[in-house]
TIKOL-169833 format. One record per residue (C-alpha): residue number from 1; x, y, z. Coordinates in pm, 1 decimal, decimal comma, padded with zeros to 6 digits, m for minus. Layout:
BEGIN
(NUM; (X; Y; Z))
...
REM end
This chain:
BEGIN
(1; (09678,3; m19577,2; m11529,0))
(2; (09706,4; m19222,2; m11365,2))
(3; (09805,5; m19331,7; m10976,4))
(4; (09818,0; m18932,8; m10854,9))
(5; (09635,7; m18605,8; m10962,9))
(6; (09751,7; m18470,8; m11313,8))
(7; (09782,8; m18116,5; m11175,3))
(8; (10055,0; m18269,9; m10873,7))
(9; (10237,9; m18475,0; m11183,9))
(10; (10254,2; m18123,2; m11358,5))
(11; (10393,7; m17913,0; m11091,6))
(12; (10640,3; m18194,6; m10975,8))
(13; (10787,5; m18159,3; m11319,2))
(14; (10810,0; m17790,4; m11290,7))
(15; (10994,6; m17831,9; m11009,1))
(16; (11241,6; m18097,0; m11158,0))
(17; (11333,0; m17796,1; m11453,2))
(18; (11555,7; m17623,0; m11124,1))
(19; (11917,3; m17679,0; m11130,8))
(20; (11971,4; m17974,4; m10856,8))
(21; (11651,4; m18048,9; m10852,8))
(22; (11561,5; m18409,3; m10909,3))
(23; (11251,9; m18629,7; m10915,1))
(24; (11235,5; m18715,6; m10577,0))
(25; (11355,1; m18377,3; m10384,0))
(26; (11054,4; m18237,5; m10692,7))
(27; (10752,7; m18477,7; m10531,9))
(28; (10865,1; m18357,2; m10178,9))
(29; (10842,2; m17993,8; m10232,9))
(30; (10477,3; m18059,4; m10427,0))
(31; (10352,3; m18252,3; m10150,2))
(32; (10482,7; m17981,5; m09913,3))
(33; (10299,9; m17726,7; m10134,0))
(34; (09963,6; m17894,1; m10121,9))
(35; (10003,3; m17895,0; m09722,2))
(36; (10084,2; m17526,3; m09735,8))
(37; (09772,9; m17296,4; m09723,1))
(38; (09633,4; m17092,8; m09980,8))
(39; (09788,8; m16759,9; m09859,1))
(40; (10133,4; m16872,0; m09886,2))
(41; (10101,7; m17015,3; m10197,6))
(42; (09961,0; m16751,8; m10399,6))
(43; (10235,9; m16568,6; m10221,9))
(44; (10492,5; m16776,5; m10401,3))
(45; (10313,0; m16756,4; m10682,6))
(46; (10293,1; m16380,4; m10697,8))
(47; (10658,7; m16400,8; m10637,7))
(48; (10767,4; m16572,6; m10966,0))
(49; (10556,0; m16347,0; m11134,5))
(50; (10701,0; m16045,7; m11008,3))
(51; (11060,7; m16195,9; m11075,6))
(52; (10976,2; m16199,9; m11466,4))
(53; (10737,0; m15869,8; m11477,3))
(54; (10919,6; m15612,2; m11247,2))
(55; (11280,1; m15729,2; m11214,1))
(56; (11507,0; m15537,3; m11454,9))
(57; (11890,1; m15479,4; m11545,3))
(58; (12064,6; m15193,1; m11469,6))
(59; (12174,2; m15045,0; m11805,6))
(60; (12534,3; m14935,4; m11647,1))
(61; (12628,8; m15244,9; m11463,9))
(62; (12380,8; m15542,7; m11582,1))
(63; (12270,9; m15597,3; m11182,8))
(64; (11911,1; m15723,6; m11125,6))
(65; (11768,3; m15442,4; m11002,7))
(66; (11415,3; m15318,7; m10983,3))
(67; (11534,7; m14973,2; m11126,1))
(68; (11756,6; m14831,1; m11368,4))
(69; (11998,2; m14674,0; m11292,8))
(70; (12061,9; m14968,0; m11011,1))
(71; (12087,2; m14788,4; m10656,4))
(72; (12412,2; m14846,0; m10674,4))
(73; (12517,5; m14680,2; m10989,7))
(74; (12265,1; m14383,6; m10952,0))
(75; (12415,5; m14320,0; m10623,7))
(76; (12615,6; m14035,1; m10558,6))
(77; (12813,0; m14201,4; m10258,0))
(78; (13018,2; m14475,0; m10486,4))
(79; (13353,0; m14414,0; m10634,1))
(80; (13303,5; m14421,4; m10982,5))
(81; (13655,0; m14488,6; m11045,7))
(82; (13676,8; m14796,7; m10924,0))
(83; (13486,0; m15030,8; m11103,3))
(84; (13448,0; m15410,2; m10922,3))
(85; (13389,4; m15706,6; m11165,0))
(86; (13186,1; m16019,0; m11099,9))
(87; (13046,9; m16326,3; m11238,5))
(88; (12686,8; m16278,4; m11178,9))
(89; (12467,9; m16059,8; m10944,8))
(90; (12476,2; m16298,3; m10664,5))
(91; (12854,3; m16212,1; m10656,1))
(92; (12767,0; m15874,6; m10598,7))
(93; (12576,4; m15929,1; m10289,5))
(94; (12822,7; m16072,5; m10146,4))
(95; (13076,6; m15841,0; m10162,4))
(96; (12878,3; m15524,0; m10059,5))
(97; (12759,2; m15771,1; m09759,7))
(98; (13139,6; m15707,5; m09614,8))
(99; (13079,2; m15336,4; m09627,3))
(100; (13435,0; m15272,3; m09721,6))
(101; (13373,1; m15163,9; m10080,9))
(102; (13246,8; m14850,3; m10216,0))
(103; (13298,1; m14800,7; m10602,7))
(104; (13061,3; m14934,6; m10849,8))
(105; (13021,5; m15305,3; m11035,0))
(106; (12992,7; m15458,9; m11353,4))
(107; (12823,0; m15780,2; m11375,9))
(108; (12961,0; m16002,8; m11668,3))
(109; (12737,9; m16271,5; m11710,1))
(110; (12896,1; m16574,5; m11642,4))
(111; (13255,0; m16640,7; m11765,5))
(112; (13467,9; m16774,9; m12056,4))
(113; (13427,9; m17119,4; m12081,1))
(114; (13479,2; m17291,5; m12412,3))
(115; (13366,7; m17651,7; m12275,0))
(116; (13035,8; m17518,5; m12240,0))
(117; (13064,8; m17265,8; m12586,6))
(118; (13073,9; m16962,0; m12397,3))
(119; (13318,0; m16700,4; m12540,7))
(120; (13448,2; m16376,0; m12484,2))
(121; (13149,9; m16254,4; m12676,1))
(122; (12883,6; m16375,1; m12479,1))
(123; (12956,2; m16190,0; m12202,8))
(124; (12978,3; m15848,0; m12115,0))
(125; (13386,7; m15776,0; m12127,9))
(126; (13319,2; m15532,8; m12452,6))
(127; (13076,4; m15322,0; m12201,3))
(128; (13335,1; m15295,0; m11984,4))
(129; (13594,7; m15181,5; m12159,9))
(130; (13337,9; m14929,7; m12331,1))
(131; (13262,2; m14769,8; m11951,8))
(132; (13638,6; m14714,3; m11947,6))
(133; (13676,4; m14570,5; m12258,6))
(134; (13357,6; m14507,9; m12464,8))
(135; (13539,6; m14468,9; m12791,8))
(136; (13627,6; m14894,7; m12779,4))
(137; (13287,7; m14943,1; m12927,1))
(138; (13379,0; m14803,5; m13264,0))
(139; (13696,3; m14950,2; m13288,2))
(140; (13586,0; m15300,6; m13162,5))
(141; (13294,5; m15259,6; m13464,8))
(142; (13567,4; m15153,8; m13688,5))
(143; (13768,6; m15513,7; m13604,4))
(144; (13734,6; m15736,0; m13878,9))
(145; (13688,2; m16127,0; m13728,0))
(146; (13934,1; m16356,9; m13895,9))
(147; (13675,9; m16645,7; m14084,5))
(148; (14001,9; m16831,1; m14250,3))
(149; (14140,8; m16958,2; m13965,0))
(150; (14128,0; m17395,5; m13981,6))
(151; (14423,5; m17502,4; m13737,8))
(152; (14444,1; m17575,9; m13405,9))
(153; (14673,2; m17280,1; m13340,2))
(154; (14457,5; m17030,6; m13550,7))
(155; (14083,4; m17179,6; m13368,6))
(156; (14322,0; m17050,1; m12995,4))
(157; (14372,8; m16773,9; m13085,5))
(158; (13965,6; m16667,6; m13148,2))
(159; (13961,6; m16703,6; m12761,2))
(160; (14250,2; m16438,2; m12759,6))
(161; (14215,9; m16109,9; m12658,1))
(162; (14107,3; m15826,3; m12984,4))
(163; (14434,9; m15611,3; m13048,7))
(164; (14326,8; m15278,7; m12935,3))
(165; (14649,4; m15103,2; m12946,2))
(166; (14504,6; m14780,7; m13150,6))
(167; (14237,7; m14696,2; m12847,4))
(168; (14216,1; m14404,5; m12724,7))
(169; (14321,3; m14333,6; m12368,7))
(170; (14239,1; m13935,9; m12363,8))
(171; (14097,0; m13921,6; m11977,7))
(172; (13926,5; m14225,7; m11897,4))
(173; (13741,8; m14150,3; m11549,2))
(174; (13798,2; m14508,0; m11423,0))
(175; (14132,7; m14540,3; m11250,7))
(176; (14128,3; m14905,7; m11138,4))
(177; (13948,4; m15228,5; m11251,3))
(178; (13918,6; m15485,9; m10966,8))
(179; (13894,8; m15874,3; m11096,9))
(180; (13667,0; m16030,9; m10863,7))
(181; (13625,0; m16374,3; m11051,8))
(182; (13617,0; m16714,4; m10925,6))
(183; (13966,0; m16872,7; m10867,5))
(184; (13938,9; m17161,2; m11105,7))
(185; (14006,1; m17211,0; m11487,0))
(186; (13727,8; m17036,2; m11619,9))
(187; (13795,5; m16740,4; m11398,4))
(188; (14179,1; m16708,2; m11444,9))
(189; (14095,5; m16741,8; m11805,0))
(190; (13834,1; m16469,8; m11787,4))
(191; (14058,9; m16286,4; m11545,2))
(192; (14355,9; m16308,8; m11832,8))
(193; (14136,9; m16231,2; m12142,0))
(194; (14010,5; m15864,6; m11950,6))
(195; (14367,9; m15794,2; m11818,2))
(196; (14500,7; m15756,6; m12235,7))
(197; (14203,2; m15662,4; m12334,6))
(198; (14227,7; m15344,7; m12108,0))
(199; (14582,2; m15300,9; m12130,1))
(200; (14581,8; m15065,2; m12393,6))
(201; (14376,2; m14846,6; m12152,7))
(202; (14533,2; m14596,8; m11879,2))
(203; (14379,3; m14781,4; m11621,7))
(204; (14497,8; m15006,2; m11307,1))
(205; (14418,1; m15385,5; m11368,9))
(206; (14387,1; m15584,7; m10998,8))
(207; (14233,8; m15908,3; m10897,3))
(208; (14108,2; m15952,9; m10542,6))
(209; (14333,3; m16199,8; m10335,2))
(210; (14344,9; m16582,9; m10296,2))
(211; (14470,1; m16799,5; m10054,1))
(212; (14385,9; m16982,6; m09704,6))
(213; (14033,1; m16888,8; m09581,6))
(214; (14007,4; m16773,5; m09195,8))
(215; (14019,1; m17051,9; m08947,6))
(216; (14145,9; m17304,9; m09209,7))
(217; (14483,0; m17542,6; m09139,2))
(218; (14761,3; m17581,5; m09360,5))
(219; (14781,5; m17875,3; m09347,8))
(220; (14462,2; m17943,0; m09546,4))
(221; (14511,8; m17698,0; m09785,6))
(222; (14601,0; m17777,8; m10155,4))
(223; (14909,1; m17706,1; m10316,6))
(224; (14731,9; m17445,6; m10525,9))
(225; (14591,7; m17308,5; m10300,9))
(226; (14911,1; m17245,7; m10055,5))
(227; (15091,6; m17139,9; m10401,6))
(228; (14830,3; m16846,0; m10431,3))
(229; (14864,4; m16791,1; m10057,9))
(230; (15230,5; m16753,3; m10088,7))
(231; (15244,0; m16557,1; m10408,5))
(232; (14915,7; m16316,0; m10230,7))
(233; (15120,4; m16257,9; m09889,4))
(234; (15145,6; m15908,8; m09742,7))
(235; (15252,1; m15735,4; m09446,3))
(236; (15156,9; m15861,1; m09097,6))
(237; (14862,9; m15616,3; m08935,8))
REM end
């Protein structure tokens, strides 16, 4: 027997289809909905609409962007040479929120994660290293992938870095690459699998630091983290 309007049942399991979303927190926001009024609704509405219609990626840096060239990359202000790297877009935002960068970004995509099947080639490292040095793309079409390989050693080593010793480094305009991954597994392995894949290239390989956050006590800090804190310190201001 239907208890509750079909249409209400319907949007509540739209809204359970949102990461952390569950069935509950789902039949609060449609009840909050259906006291919202009309206005603000079709507001919302016209907003995930727009999302899917106008939003776009910049061709350069794979932001979400409502242009392309993104503002960033078609700006004349940003250091060109220095190319930032994040996970996603979001990542993005919150760097230029600290107003102490200026170069330009790439956005991977996520990062390598075999758990979950993503590899190196389901993100965008290949772009990258094409920005640096456009003739990579020919050589990395040129690579042949192994298909024999059976052991455990041999299924490693697909997650390993192409051997890109023969690339050309005649002038790349990009003089540092700036690793601005997470500081877990996934991103040290990402961080590791970019650092030889780029090595071949005349071209400066950094990550951005990690340690002990501002106002936080030593004494609750992890051993990992105070490692990275140690290994990251520099000179007192």
């Amino acid at each position: 027997m239907q208890y509750t309007s079909e249409s209400v049942e319907t949007l509540v399991e739209q809204f359970t289809k949102l990461p952390t979303i569950g069935k509950k927190t789902a039949r609060r926001l449609a009840n909050y909905v259906l006291k919202m009024p009309q206005e603000e609704v079709e507001t919302i509405a016209n907003a995930l609409t727009s999302v899917k219609e106008d939003v776009q990626r910049c061709s350069t840096c794979y932001v979400v962007a409502d242009q392309d060239p993104c503002p960033i990359c078609g700006s004349d202000k940003r250091d060109a040479s220095t190319i930032c790297v994040v996970e996603e877009s979001s990542d993005l935002t919150a760097i230029e929120q600290t107003n102490e960068y200026r170069g330009v970004y790439h956005v991977l995509g996520g990062v390598i994660s075999p758990l979950d099947g993503v590899g190196p080639d389901d993100l965008r490292v290949h772009e990258l290293a094409t920005r640096i040095d456009p003739s990579f793309e020919d050589t990395a079409a040129n690579a042949a992938p192994d298909s024999e390989a059976t052991s455990d050693d041999e299924a490693d080593a697909d997650e390993s870095p192409p051997e890109n010793g023969q690339a050309d480094e005649s002038g790349s305009s990009v003089d540092e690459v700036i690793l601005a991954v997470n500081p877990n597994v996934e991103g040290d392995t990402t961080a590791y699998y970019i650092s030889q894949l780029l090595e071949p290239f005349d071209v400066r390989v950094t990550r951005i630091a990690r340690g002990l956050p501002i106002g936080g006590d030593l004494e609750y800090a992890d051993e990992a983290t105070l490692s990275r804190a140690l290994e990251g310190r520099g000179h007192v201001d």
